[in-house]
C-alpha beads as a LAMMPS data file, in Angstrom:
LAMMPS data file: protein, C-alpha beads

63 atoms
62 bonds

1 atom types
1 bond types

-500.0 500.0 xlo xhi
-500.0 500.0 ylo yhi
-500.0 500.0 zlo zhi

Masses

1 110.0

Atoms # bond

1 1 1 -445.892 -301.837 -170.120
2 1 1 -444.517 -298.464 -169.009
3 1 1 -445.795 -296.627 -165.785
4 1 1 -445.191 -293.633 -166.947
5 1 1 -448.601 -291.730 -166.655
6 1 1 -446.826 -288.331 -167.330
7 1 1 -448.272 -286.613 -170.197
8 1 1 -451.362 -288.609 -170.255
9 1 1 -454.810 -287.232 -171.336
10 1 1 -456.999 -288.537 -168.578
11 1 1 -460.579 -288.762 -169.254
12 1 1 -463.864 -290.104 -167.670
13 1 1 -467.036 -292.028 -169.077
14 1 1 -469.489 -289.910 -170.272
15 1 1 -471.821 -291.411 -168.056
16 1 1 -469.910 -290.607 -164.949
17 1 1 -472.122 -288.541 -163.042
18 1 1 -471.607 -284.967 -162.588
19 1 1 -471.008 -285.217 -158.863
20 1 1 -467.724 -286.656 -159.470
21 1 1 -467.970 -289.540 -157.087
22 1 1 -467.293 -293.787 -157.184
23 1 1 -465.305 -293.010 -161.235
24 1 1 -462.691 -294.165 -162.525
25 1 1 -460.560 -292.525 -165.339
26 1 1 -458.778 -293.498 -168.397
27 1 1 -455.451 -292.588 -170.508
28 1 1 -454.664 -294.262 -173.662
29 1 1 -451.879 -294.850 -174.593
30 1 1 -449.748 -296.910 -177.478
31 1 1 -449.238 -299.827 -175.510
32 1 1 -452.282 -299.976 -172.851
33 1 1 -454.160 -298.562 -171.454
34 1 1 -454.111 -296.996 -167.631
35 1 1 -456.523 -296.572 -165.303
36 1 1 -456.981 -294.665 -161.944
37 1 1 -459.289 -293.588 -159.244
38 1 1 -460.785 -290.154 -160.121
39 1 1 -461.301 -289.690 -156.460
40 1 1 -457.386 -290.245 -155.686
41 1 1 -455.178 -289.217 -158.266
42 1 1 -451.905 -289.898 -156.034
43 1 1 -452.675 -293.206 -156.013
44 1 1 -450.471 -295.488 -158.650
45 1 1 -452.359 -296.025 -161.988
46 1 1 -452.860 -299.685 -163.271
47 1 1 -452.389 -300.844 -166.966
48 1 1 -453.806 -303.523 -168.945
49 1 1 -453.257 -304.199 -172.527
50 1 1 -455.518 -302.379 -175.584
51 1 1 -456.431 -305.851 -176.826
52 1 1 -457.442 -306.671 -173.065
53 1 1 -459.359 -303.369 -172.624
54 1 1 -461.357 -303.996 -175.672
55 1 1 -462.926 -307.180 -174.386
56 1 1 -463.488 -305.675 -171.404
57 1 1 -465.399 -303.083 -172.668
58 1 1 -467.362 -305.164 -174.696
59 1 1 -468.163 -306.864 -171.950
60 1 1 -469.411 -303.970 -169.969
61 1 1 -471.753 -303.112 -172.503
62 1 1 -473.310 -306.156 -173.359
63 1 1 -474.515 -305.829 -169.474

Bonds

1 1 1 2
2 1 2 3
3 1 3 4
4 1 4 5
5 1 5 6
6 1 6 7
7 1 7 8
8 1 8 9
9 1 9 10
10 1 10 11
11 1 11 12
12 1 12 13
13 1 13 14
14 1 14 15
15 1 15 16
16 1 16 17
17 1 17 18
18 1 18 19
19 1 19 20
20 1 20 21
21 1 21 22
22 1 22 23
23 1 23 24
24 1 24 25
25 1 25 26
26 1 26 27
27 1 27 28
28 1 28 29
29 1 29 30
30 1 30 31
31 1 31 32
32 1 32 33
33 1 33 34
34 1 34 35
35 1 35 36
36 1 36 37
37 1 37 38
38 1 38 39
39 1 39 40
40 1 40 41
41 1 41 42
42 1 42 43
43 1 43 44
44 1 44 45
45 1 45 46
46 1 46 47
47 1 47 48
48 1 48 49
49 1 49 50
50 1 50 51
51 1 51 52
52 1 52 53
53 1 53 54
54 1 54 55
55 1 55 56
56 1 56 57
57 1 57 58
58 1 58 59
59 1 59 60
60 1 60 61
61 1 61 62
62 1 62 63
């Protein structure tokens, strides 16, 4: 997986609240998907697969 974040169209959860604090965001891209600290952009991105985020997110909202 590339860790190329250039170029990426970073977006938040919806239910992220509006004060901007403890968030993560999200890029999608072909191949993964990357994620980083909303708080602290500079810091490196990590990827995980599309299949892999899937379950994940089902996961998350079977909670």
């Amino acid at each position: 997986m590339s860790s190329d974040t250039t170029g990426l169209a970073w977006f938040k959860s919806s239910y992220s609240g509006s004060q901007g604090d403890s968030c993560v965001e999200i890029a999608i891209a072909e191949q993964a998907v990357h994620v980083r600290d909303s708080k602290d952009v500079s810091r490196p991105a990590f990827a995980v697969g599309r299949e892999a985020w899937s379950r994940f997110a089902g996961f998350v909202a079977d909670v």
